[in-house]
C-alpha positions in Angstrom: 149.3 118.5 102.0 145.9 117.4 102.3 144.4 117.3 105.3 142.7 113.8 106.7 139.1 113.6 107.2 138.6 112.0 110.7 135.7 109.9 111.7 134.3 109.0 115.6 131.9 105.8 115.7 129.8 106.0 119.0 129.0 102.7 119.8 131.0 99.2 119.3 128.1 96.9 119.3 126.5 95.1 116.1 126.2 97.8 113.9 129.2 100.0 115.2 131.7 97.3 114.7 130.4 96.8 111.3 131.3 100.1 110.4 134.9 99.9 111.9 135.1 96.8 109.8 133.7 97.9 106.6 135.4 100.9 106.5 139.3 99.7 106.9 138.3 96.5 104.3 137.3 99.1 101.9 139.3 102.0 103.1 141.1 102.7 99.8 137.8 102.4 97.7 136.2 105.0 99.8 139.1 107.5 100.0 138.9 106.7 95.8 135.1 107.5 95.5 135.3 110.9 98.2 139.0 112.2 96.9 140.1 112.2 100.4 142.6 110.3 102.5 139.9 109.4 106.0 140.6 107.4 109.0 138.4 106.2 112.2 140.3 108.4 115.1 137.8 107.2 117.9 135.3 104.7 118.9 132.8 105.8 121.7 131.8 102.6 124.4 131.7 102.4 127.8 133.3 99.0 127.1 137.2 97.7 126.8 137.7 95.3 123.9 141.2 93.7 124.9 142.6 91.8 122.0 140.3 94.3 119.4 142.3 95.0 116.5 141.0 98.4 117.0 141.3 99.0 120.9 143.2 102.0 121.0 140.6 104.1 119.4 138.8 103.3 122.0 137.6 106.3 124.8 134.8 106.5 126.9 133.8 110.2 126.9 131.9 111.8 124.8 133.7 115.4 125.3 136.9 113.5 123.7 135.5 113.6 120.5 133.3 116.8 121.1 137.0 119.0 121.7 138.9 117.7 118.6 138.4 119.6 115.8 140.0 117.5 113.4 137.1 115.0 113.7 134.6 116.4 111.6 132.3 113.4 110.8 130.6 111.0 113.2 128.5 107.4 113.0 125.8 107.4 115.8 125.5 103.6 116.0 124.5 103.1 120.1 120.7 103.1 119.5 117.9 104.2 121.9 117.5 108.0 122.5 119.0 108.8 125.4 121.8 109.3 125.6 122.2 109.1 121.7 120.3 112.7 121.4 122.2 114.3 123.6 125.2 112.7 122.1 124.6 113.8 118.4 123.0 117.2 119.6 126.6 118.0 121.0 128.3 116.6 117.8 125.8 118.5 115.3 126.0 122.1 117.6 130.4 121.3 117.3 129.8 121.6 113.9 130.4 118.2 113.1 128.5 116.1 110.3 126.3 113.2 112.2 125.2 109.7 110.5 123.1 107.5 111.7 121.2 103.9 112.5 119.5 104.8 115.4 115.5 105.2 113.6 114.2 105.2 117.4 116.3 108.9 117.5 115.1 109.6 114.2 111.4 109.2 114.5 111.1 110.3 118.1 113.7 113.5 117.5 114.5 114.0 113.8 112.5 117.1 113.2 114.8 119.0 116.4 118.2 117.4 114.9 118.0 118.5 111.1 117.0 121.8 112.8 120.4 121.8 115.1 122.3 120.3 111.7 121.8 124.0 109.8 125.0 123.8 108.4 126.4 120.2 108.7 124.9 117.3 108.0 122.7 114.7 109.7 122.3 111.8 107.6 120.0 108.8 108.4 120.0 106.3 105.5 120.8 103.2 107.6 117.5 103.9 110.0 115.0 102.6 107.8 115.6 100.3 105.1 119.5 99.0 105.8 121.5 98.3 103.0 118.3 99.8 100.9 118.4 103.4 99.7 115.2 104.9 100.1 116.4 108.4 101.8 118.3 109.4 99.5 116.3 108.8 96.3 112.9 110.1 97.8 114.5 113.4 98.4 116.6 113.4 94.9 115.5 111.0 92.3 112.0 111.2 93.4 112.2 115.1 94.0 110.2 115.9 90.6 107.2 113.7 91.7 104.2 114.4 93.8 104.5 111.4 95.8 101.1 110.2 97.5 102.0 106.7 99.3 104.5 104.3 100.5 103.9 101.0 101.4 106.4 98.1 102.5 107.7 95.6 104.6 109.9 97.3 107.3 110.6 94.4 109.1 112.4 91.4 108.2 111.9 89.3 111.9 108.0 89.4 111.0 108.5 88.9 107.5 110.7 85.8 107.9 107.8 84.7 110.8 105.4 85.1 108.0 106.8 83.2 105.8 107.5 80.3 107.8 104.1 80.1 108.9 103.1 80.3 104.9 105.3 78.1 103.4 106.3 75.8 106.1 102.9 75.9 108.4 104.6 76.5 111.2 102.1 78.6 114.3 103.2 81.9 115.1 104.6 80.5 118.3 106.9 77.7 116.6 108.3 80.5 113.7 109.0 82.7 116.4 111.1 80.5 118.4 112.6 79.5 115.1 113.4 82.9 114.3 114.9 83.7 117.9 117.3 80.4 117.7 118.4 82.2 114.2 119.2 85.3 115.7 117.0 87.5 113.5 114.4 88.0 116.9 115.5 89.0 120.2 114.9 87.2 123.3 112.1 90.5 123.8 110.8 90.4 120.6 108.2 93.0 121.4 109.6 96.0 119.0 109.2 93.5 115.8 106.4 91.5 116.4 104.3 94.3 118.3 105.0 96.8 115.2 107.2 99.0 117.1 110.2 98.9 114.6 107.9 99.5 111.5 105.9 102.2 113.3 109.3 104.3 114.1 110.4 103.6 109.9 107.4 104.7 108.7 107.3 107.9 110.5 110.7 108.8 109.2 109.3 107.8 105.3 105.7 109.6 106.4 108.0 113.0 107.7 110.4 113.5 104.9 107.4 112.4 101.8 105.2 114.9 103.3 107.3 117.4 104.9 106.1 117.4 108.7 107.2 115.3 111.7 105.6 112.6 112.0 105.4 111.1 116.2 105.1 106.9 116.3 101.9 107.6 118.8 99.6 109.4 115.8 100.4 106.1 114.0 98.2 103.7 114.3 100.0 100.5 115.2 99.0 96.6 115.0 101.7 93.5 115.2 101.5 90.0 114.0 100.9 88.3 117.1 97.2 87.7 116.8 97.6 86.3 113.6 96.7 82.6 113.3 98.5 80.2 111.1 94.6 79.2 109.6 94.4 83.2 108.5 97.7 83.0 106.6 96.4 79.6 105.5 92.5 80.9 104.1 95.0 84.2 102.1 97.1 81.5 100.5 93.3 79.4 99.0 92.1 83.4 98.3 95.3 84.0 96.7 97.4 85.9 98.5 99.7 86.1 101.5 99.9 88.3 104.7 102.6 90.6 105.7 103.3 93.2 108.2 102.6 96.4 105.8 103.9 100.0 107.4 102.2 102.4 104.9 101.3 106.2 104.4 98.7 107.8 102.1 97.7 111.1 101.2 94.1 110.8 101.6 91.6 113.3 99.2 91.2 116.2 101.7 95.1 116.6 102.2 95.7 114.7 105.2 98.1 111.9 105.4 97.0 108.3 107.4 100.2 106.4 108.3 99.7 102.8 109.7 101.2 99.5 110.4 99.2 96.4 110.4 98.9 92.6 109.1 97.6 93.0 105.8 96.9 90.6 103.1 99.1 91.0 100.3 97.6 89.2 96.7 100.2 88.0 94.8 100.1 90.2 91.7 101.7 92.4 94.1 105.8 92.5 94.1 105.2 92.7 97.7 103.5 89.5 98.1 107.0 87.6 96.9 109.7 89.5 99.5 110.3 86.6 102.0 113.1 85.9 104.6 114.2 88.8 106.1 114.1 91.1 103.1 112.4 93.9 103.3 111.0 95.6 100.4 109.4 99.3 100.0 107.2 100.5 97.1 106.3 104.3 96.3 103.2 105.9 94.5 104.2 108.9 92.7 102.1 111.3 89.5 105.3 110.3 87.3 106.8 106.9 88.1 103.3 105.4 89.0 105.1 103.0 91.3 108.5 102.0 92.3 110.2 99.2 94.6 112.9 99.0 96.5 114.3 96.0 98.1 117.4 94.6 99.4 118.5 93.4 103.2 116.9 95.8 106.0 119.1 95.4 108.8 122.2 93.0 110.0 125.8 93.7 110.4 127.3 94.7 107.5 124.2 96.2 105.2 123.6 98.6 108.0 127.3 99.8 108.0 127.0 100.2 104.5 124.2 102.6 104.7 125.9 104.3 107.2 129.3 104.8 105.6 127.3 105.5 102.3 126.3 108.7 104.5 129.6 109.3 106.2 130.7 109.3 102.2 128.1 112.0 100.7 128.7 113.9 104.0 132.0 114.2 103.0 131.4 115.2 99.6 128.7 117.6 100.7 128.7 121.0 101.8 126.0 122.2 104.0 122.6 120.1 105.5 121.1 119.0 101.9 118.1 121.4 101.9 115.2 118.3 101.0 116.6 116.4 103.6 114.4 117.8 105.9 110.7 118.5 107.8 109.1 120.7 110.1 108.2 120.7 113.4 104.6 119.2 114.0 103.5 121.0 117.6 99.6 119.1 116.5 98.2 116.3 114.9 95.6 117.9 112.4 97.5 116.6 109.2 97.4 112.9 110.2 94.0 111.4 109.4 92.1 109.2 112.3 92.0 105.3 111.4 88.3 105.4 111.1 88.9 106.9 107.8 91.1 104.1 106.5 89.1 102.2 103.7 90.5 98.5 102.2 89.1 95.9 100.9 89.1 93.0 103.6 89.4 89.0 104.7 87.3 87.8 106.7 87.9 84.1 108.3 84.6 82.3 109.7 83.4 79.2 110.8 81.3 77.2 107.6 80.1 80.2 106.0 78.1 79.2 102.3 78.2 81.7 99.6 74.9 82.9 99.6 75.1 84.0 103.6 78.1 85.9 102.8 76.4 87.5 100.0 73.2 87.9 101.8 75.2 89.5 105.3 77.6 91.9 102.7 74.7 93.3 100.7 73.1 94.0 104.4 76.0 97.0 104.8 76.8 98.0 101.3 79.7 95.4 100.2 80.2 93.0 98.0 82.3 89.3 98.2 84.7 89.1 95.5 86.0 85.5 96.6 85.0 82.6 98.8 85.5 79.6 100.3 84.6 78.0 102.7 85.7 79.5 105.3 86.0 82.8 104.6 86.1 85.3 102.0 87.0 88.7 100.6 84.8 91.7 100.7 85.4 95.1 98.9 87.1 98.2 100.0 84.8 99.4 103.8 85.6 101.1 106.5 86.3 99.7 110.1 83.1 100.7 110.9 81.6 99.0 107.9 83.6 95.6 108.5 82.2 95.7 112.1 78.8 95.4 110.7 79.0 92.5 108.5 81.2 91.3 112.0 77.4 92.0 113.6 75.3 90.6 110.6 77.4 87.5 110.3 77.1 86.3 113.7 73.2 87.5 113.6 72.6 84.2 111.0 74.9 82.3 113.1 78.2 82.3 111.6 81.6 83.3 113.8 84.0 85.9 112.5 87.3 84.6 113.6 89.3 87.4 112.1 89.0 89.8 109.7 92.5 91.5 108.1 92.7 94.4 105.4 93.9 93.6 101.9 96.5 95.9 100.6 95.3 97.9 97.6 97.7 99.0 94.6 97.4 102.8 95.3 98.5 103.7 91.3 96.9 106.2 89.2 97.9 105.8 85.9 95.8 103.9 83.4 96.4 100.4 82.2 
């Protein structure tokens, strides 16, 4: 007889519960797809959950599920890193296979985890882009490409805050609020608007691309709340929008620069139409050019799915998938500074006629490519650069109010 593949969740909260739930509604489809008969034997939470269809899995130790050998697969879904690294350490080192959410745990620790996997799995699909598979096509379906740069929207709270202030001209303050009565923002929105949640996605993108582990503090991290709804409202007359952009490149000499920062997104750019709480992610490679993917990045039951979609492949797997993996980084030497970041740029001023901004671009070496009013877009400079027309512009009397990068389409293959 066949023996049952047994599954621990730790953590009953959002995400957790999601699995539970997804799992048992599509319990005989996933048995189908792995050719095994599965069950959920425990669910880790320091909580009781009286009534719960699904109380009685519930135990409040970890060493429970770290002494049974029959469960061999487990969902990290608590969040935070401590104690979820411990947690999964123990699981991973019982030779149990570990999936999960928990992209705080993968940015700050994955390199040390996949390390302590050898020869089970840690799986981590659900801790970037939700119901989106990115993980699991960079390091397959991608594999044959040099890949030089992802960009995306990593976020949907500051994407749907975005959007209300660009379609609806609502202040930041007012789409916030809006966003927090919806549930999509917390009631400390800090992690989302303040770029945290981006910064820790695109260091798990930035390590597995290029191989070495990549820590949220060498990324160079910028939120929306400084933006003003007349910025988003001078990108819409130049023809674009703005969005919260967490991006890596491969820069010329080798080094990568990973970043996240309010960026103006024109709207021949796929990007520039993701709205809501979508998220979207596009990737720069020598033989796709460029691909998108897009789809729900977080809520209830997109981030289960991810997560059982791991649980799944673990199952069907033997052994740590070899690409699914990085090094240790002990420095920062492969992760370029942010002075080196070049982009074309908007700048937002008070009246501003064409010929001044001509006149204060050709000063330091750029040139406007459109203009109104009150404000325009210069080409691709450096910060140091966009600090001097900054300096020229206010020397003939005109104020800089703000000045935001311009995402550039990084392909290489000719039109």
């Amino acid at each position: 007889m066949q023996k049952k593949k047994q599954i621990a969740v730790l953590g009953y909260g959002v995400v957790g519960s999601g699995v539970v739930e997804l799992f048992y509604q599509n319990q005989e489809k996933i048995e189908k797809n792995t050719g095994y008969s599965m069950d959920i034997k425990y669910i880790l939470d320091l909580r009781t959950f009286e009534g719960d269809p699904y109380a009685d899995k519930v135990v409040h130790d970890i060493n429970v599920i770290l002494q049974d050998p029959e469960v061999g697969y487990v969902a990290e879904c608590m969040g935070g890193v401590n104690p979820a690294f411990e947690f999964v350490s123990s699981c991973l080192k019982a030779g149990k296979s570990v999936s999960t959410s928990n992209k705080q745990l993968v940015a700050e620790k994955g390199d040390i985890l996949l390390q302590t996997a050898k020869e089970n799995n840690f799986f981590f699909e659900a801790s970037v882009g939700g119901a989106i598979p990115i993980m699991r096509p960079l390091h397959t379906c991608l594999a044959a490409n040099d890949l030089y740069a992802v960009a995306g929207i990593l976020n949907g709270t500051t994407n749907f805050i975005l959007e209300k202030m660009f379609c609806d001209q609502m202040s930041f303050a007012d789409a916030l609020a809006l966003a927090q009565q919806l549930g999509y923002a917390e009631r400390n929105p800090s992690a989302d608007v303040d770029g945290a949640d981006a910064c820790r996605k695109i260091c798990i993108i930035s390590s597995l691309v290029f191989g070495k582990h990549v820590y949220p503090d060498s990324v160079f991290t910028k939120g929306i709340r400084d933006i003003q709804l007349e910025d988003v409202k001078l990108a819409q007359q130049l023809g674009g929008t703005v969005k919260l952009i967490a991006q890596v490149v491969r820069e010329d000499d080798g080094k990568i620069l990973p970043t996240v920062m309010p960026m103006v997104v024109m709207q021949d750019s796929l990007l520039s139409h993701v709205n809501g709480v979508f998220n979207a992610i596009m990737v720069w490679g020598d033989g796709i050019d460029k691909t998108m993917f897009y789809g729900r990045g977080a809520g209830k039951m997109p981030t289960a799915s991810a997560v059982l979609g791991d649980i799944i492949d673990e199952v069907k797997s033997n052994g740590t998938v070899p690409a699914q993996t990085w090094e240790t980084s002990s420095d920062t030497d492969f992760i370029a500074n942010i002075d080196t970041f070049v982009a074309p740029r908007m700048f937002r001023t008070s009246t501003c006629a064409a010929d001044v901004a001509k006149q204060a671009a050709g000063q330091v070496g750029v040139t406007v490519r459109m203009h109104t009013e009150n404000g325009f877009l210069v080409s691709a400079c450096t910060e140091r650069i966009a600090a001097k027309l900054t300096d020229a512009l206010q020397g003939m009397g005109v104020t800089v109010y703000s000045q935001i990068p311009v995402l550039k389409d990084h392909s290489k293959f000719s039109e």
